[in-house]
N, C-alpha and C positions, 0 to 999 in steps of 0.2 A: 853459686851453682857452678859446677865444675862444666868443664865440658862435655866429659862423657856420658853425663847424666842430664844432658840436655837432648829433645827428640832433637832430630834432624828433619831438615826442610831442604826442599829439591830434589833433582836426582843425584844420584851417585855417577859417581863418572864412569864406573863400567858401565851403567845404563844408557849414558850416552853413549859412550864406543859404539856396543852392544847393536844399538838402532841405527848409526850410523851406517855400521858395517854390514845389516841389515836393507837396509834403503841401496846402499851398492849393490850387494849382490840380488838383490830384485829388479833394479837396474838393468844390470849387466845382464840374467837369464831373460828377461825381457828382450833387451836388443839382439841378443844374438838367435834366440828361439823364434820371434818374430819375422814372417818372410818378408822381405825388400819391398814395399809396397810397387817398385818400380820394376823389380823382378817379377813380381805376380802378373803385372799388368802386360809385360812381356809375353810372357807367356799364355797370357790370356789371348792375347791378339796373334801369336800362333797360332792355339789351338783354333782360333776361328779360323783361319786364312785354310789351315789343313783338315778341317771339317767338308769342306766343298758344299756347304749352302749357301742360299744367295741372302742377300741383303734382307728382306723382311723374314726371314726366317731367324736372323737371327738380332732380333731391334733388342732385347732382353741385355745380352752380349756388349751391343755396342752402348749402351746405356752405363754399366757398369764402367765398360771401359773409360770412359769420358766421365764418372765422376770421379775414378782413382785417379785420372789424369791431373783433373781439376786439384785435387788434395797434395800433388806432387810441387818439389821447389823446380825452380827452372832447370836447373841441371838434371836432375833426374826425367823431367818432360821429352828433355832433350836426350836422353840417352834411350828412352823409348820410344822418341818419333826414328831415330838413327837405326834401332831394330827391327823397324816397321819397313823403311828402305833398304837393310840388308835382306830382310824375305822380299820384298818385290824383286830384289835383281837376283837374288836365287831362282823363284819362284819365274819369273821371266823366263828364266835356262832353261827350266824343268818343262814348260809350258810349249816351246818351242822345241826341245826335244822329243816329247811326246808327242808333239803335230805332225814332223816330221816321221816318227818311227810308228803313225799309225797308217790303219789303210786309207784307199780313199775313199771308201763309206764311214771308214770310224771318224774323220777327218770333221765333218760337220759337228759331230759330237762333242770333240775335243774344243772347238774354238765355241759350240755353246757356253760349255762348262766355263772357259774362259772367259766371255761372256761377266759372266755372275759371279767370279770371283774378283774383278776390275768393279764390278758396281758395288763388291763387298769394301776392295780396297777404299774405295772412294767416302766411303761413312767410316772407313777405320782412319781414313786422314782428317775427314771433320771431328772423329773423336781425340786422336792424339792432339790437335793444332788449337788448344785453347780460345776461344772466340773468333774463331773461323766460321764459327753457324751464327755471328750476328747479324741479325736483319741490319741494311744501311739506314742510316737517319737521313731525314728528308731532305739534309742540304749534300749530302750522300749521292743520293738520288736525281737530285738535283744538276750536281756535278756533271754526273756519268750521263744523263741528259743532254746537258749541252756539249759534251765532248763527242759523243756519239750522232750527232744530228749536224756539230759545223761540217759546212765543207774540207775537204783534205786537200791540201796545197796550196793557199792565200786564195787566190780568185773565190 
């Protein structure tokens, strides 16, 4: 039996190319079409901060926020904890300029609202700071017990 009159078993090797070049470019439109999981998250924890609700209004929010946290490598955590401190020291300016440039009846208003966006901050930093919302272990507890009850100074 000749060769050519033998079937053929496996693929052909354009078939492999074929898939190969396939699997790339499925790939490649995936990563680039897909938004930065740590871009989203960014921009997720703007849009709350410039929302102006307070903390339990927006529990849904910080939920999400902390488990895209949780999914991110360090460096990316970290590049969204660092956006988080770039809006607070904007956000500080803004805050203070507005105190300032209102009246002194609007005055009260402004530092409410201030208020409830610092108690927002406060759960967008438990959310960015990976196991910063863990309860302490008893020898934890323990600790911080005895530190907090000796006396300060020797005597």
């Amino acid at each position: 039996m000749n060769r050519s009159s033998r079937p053929r078993r496996g693929f052909s090797k354009t078939a492999v190319v074929a898939a190969v070049v396939v699997a790339v470019a499925a790939v490649g439109v995936w990563y680039l079409a897909w938004p930065d999981l740590a871009d989203k998250t960014i921009a997720m924890q703007r849009d709350l901060l410039e929302s102006g609700l307070g903390p339990d209004a927006t529990k849904e929010q910080i939920v999400a926020i902390t488990k895209n946290v949780d999914q991110l490598n360090a460096d990316d955590a970290g590049r969204v904890r660092q956006a988080l401190f770039g809006d607070l020291r904007g956000m500080q300016q803004r805050n203070m300029t507005r105190y300032f440039d209102a009246s002194e009846a609007e005055r009260q208003a402004v530092l409410d609202a201030d208020i409830a966006r610092i108690q927002l901050l406060g759960k967008l930093f438990d959310a960015v700071n990976p196991g910063s919302m863990r309860l302490p272990t008893d020898a934890e507890r323990q600790q911080w017990e005895e530190r907090t009850e000796s006396p300060r100074g020797g005597a």
